[in-house]
Structure formats: C-alpha cells, structure tokens
C-alpha positions in Angstrom: -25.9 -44.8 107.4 -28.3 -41.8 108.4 -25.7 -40.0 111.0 -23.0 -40.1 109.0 -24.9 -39.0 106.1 -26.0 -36.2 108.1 -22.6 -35.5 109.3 -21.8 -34.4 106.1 -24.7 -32.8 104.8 -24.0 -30.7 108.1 -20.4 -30.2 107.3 -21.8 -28.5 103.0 -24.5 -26.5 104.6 -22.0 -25.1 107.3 -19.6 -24.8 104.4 -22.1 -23.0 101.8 -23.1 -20.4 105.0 -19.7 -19.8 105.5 -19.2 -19.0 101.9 -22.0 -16.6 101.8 -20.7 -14.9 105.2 -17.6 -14.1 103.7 -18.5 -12.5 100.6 -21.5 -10.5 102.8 -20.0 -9.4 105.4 -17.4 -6.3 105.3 -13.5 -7.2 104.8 -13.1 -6.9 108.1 -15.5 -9.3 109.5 -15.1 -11.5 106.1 -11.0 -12.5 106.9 -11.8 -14.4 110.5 -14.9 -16.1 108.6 -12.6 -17.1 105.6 -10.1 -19.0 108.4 -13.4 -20.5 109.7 -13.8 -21.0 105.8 -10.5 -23.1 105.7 -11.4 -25.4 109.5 -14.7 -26.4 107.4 -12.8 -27.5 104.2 -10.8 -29.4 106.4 -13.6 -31.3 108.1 -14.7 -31.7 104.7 -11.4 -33.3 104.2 -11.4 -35.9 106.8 -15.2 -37.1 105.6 -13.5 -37.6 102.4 -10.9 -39.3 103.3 -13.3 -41.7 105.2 -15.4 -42.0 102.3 -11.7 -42.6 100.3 -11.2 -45.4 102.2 -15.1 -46.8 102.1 -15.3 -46.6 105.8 -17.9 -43.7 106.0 -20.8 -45.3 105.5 -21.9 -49.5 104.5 -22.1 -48.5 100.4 -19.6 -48.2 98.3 -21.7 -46.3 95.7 -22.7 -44.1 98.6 -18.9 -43.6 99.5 -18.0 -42.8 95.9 -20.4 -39.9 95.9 -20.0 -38.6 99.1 -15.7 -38.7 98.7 -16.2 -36.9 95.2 -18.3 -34.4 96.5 -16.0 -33.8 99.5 -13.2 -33.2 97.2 -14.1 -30.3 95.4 -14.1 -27.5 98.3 -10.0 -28.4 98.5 -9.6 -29.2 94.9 -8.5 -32.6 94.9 -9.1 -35.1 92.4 -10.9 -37.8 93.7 -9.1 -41.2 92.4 -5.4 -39.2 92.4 -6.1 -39.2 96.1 -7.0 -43.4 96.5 -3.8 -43.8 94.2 -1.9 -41.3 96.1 -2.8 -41.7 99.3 -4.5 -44.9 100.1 -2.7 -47.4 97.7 0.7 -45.8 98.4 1.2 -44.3 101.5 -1.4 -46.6 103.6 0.3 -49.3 101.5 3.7 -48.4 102.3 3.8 -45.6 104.9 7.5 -44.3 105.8 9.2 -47.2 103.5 12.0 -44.6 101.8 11.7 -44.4 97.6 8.1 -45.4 98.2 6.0 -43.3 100.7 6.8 -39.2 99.6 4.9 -38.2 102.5 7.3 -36.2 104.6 10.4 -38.5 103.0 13.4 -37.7 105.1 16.8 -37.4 103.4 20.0 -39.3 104.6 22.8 -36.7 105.4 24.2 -38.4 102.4 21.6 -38.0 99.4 21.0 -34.2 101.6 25.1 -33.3 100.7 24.4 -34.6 97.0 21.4 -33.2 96.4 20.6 -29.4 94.5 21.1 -26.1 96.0 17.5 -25.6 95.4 16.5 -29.3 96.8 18.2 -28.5 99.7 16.9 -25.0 100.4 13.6 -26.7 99.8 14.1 -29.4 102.6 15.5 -26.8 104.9 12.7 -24.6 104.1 9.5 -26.7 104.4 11.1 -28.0 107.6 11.3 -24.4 108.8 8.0 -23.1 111.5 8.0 -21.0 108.8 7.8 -23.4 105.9 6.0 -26.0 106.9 2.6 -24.7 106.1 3.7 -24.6 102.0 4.5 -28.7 102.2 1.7 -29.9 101.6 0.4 -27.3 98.7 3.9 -27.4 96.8 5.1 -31.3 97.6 1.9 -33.0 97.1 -1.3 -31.1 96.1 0.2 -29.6 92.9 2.5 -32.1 91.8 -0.1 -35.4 92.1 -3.4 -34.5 93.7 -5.0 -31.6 91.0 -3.9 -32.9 87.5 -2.5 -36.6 86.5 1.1 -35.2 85.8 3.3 -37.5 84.2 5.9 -38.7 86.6 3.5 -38.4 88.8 1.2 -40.9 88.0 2.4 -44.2 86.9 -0.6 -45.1 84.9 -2.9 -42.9 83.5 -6.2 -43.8 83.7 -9.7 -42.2 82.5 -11.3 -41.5 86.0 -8.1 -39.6 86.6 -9.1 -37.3 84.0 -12.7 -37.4 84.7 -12.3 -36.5 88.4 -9.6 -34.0 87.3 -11.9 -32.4 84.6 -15.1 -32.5 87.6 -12.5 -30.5 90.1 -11.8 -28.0 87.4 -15.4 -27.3 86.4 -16.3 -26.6 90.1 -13.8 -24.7 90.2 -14.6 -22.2 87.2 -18.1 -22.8 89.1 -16.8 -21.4 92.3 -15.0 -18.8 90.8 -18.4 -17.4 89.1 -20.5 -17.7 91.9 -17.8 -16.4 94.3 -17.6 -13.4 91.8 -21.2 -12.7 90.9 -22.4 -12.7 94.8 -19.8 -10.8 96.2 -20.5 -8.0 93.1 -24.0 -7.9 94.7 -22.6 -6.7 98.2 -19.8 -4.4 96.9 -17.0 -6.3 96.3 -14.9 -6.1 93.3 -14.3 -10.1 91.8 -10.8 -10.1 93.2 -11.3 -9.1 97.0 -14.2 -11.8 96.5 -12.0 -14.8 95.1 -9.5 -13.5 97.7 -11.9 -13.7 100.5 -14.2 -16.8 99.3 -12.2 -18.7 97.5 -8.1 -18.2 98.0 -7.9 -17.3 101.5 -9.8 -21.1 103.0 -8.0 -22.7 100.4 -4.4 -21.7 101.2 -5.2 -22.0 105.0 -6.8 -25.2 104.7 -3.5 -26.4 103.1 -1.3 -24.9 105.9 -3.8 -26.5 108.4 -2.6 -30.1 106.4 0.6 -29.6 106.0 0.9 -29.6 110.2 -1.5 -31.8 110.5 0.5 -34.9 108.5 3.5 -33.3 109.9 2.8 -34.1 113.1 1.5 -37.2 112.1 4.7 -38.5 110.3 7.6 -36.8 111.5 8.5 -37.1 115.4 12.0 -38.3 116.0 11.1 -41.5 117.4 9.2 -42.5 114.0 11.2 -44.6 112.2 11.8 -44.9 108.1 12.3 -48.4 106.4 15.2 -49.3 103.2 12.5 -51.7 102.1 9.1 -53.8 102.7 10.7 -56.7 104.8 12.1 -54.1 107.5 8.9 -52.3 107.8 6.9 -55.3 108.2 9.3 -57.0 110.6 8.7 -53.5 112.6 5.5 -53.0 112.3 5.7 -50.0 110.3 2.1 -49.2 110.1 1.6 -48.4 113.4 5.2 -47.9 114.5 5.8 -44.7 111.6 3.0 -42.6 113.2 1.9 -41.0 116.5 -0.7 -40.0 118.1 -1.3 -36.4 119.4 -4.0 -35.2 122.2 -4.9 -32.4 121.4 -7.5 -30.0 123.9 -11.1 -31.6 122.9 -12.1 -28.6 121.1 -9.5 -29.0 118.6 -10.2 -32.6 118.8 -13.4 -32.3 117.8 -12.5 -30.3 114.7 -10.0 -32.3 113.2 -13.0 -35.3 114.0 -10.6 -38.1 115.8 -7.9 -38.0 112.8 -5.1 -37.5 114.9 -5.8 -41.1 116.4 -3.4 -41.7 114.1 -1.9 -45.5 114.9 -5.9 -46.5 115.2 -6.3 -45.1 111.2 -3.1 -46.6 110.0 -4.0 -49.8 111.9 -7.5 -50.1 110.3 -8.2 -47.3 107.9 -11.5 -49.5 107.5 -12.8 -48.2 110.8 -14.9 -45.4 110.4 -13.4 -41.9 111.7 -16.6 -42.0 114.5 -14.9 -45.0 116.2 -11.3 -44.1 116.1 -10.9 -42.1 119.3 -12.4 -45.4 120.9 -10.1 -47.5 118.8 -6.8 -45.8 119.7 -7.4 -46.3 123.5 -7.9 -49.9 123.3 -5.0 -50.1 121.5 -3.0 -48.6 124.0 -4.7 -49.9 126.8 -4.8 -53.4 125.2 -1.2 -53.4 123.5 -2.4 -55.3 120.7 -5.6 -54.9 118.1 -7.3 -58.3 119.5 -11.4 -58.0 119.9 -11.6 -54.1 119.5 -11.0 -53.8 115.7 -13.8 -55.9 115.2 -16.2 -54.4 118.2 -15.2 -51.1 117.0 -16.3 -51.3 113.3 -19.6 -49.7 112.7 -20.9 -52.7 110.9 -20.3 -55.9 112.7 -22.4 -56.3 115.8 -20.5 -56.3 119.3 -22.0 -60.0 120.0 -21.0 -61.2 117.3 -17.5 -60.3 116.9 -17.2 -60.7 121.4 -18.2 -64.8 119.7 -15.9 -64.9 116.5 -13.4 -63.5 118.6 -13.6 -65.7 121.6 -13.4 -68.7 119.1 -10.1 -67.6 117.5 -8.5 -67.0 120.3 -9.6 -70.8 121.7 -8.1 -72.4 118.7 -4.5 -70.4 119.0 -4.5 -71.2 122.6 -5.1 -75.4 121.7 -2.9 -75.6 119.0 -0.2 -73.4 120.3 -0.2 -71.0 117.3 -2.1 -70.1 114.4 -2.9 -72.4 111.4 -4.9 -72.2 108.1 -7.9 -72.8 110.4 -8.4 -69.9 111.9 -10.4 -67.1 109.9 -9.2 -63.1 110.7 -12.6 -61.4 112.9 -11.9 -58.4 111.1 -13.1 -59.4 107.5 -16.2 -61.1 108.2 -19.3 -61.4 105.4 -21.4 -58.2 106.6 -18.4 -55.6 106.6 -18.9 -53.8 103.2 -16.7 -54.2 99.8 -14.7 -57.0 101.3 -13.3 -58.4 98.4 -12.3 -62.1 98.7 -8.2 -60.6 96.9 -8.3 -58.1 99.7 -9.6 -60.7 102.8 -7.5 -63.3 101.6 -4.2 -60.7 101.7 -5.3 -59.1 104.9 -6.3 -62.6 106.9 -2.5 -63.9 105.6 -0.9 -60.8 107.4 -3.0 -60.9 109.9 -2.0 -64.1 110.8 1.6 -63.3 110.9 1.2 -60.2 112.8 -0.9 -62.5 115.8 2.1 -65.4 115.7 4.4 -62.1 116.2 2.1 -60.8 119.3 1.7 -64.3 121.2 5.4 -64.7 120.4 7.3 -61.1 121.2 6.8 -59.1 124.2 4.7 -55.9 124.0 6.6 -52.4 123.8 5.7 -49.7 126.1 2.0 -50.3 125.8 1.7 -49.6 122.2 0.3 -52.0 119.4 2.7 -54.7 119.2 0.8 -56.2 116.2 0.9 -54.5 113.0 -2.1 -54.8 110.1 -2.0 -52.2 107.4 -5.6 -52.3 106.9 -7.4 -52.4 103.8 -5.5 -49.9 101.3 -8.4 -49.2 98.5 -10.5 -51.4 95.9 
C-alpha cells in the first residue's frame, strides 16, 4: 500500500506547488505552468479513478478517501462518478440507450434529431469540438450536481459528495484569490490562471483522451446486452493507443485500455504489463491473476494450473471449477460480485477453448468488477 500511497501524495504536493507557481510567477511564466496545472489534475484523475474502482490500494476505506480527495482538483462528485462511470459505462460500455460515453447516432435518429442536436454532434465531433465533449456532455450534466434526469436515484452521498466539491471549490476560489492578491494579481487574473485555466484544459485533455479510447471505426456499438456479450464488447468497444513513453508515463498506463475494461480491478501500476499479455496471449488466462497487486505470482501460477487441468479432463468447464481472479485475499470481493463475475467468467473460457482467437486480441471477454 506504501507506493501507491506515495504516488499520490506525490501527485497533491506536485499539484499544490504548481498552484502556488502560477499565482507567483508573472502572467507570462504563470499560462505554461497553468497547462502543467491541468496534466497534474489529470494524473490526479487517473488515481481517482483507480481508487473509484478499489484497485489503488488493498482498503476500501483507504480507497474511499483517497478517490474523494482526488476528485476535488476536477470538481467531480465522488459517488456521481461510480454511478456514472463504473456501474454504467464499465457495466455496459458501447451498448446504445445505455453507455452515453461517445453514443453514436444512426443516420436515422441523426436526420430526426434537432437542429441544435445535430450541430451539437457535428460539433463535438469537429478537431475543433472535441475538447468541449467531455465538459458540456458529461461533467455538467451528471458528474458536478445530482440533476434529475440524470440520476435515476437520488441518494444522500450524492449530495454529500456534491456539497464537499462545492465547498472546496468556494475554498479554492479564496485561497486562489487571497494568494495571488499578495503577488499583484487582481482575484480575476488569479482564478483565471489558478483555477479556470487547468480546469478547462484538463477537460479538453479528457475529452481526447476517452475519445480515442471509444471512438475508432473499427469499435463496434451493441442494440442490446445479448449482442455485446456474444462479442465481447468489453474488450472489443475499446483500443489501445501507444503513445511516445513520455506521454505514456503522464496519462500513468490508462490508455491500456482493453487491459482496464477487461479488469478494472487491476491496479493502473500493472496495466501496461497486463495489456501485453493480452495481446501476446490472445486470451486473459494466468495474467489477470499474476498481474493483480495482491495475489501472489505462486499462488495464482498453482490455482491457475489446477483450473486449467480440470477443463482439459472434463472437456469443458463445470460448477467445479472456481474463477483465479476472485480468490479470498483480493480486497472487497463480495460473494454477489464473485459469484456474478465466476458465472461469466465461465462462459467467456467455454467461448475461448471453443472459438478461434481474432487477430491476437483478447478473445475472452470479462467486464471486471463494476463497483460495490
């Protein structure tokens, strides 16, 4: 637990000096340190999201914290983003009606639709447009306040984490004003600089991130559950994009992107490692479960080795044979959860001994665990 913890103590120190850069140094040196401003709230992001989906680190209290805490440089409400993001689009990524993530239209419902909904589509689909998706389509419709509409069920951590974003934010605003006043600047060229500037970068700097992620021709979209699941949507409706290692190294392994949708239970520290056995493998087999920070390499090579024995005897999987990935020892497995993800599992190995493997990539599909 101590590197990742320190990983994102790090990652608020880095971001605090960055803060205090900006509103020190003159505008001219303060606008290149607000765009490092935004690259650190988006590190911040991606230990978040880890901590979203209790892969950071073994504790889930620990995880809790660390998410919330995350959260507040981008102003995102804590339990908005598990409903949001893990029990929805993990859940259900590119299914039409369901996942909102980057939802194409059919040339059909596109001809029906608004002139506005259309110069919308158009727009945010645009070089020009695509770094306003992600602030107008998601963060401000479901991610800041529980909107009705947007959220099916309203529930009081909703509010709470809401209510916490807002009062960092007045907090921010404050300190943002009263420390920039004591270097000469006036409170709006310091909210500008501080506060305004990382944020709306940061939200460009998503917006082609998940664009990338989600919207290559080849990716298909699903009518329904059965589809998806017959094709393996979770890994199928995503890609994965190599980018130079110094950009790499920023955006911390997240654009392993078939590794995270696989298994967003493996820790972001393990991805990079995870995608290539996946393609080098062209199937999950032993490397979900040697790659996962918290189950030992022997012991998973064993549980492994003895599920694999049993398919080969019997032909095929039965009742008998336990998934490696959800063993006692991997945190907050809940015996719902295990019981769900062992049944797919299960299907998703009969489909892998059974069907031929396409083009290297993960012919077995697991959606991974998709929140508490």
């Amino acid at each position: 637990m101590a590197l990742p913890l320190l990983l994102f103590a790090g990652l608020i120190l880095l971001w605090l000096a960055t803060e205090l850069a900006i509103l020190a140094a003159p505008v001219w040196l303060a606008l290149p340190l607000a765009v490092a401003g935004g690259v650190v709230i988006g590190m911040l992001f991606i230990v978040g999201n880890d901590a979203g989906h209790n892969s950071f680190t073994r504790n889930r209290l620990v995880n809790q914290i660390v998410g919330r805490i995350a959260f507040l440089p981008w102003a995102h409400a804590f339990s908005l983003w598990d409903l949001s993001h893990n029990r929805t689009h993990h859940r259900y990524n590119n299914i039409a009606g369901i996942d909102y993530v980057w939802e194409p239209m059919t040339p059909e419902a596109f001809r029906t639709a608004s002139p506005l909904r259309r110069a919308l589509y158009a727009f945010h689909r645009s070089p020009v447009g695509v770094p306003f998706y992600y602030l107008t389509e998601l963060w401000a419709r479901r991610l800041f306040l529980p909107l009705p509409g947007a959220v099916p069920r309203t529930r009081p951590v909703h509010w709470f984490d809401a209510a916490l974003v807002a009062g960092f934010l007045l907090l921010w605003l404050g300190a943002a004003t009263a420390v920039g006043g004591a270097f000469g600047k006036t409170p709006v060229v310091s909210v500008l600089l501080a506060v305004i500037i990382p944020f709306l970068l940061w939200n460009g700097m998503m917006s082609f991130i998940i664009f990338l992620h989600h919207t290559h021709p080849s990716i298909p979209w699903f009518t329904d559950e059965a589809s998806w699941t017959e094709a393996r949507g979770a890994v199928s409706g995503t890609t994965h994009v190599r980018f130079a290692k110094p950009f790499r190294w920023i955006v911390l392994n997240i654009m392993d992107h078939n590794a995270h949708h696989l298994a967003s239970g493996v820790p972001l520290y393990h991805l990079q490692r995870m995608q290539r056995a996946m393609e080098a493998d062209g199937g999950v087999g032993f490397q979900l479960a040697r790659l996962h920070a918290d189950l030992r390499p022997l012991q998973a090579l064993r549980l492994r080795r003895r599920a694999l024995a049993g398919i080969r005897r019997r032909g095929g999987l039965t009742g008998a044979d336990r998934c490696p990935f959800w063993q006692p020892g991997i945190p907050n497995a809940h015996r719902r959860i295990r019981r769900r993800q062992e049944t797919r599992w299960r299907l998703r190995q009969h489909a892998k001994i059974t069907a031929p493997s396409r083009g290297g990539l993960v012919t077995s599909s697991w959606p991974g665990r998709a929140g508490p």
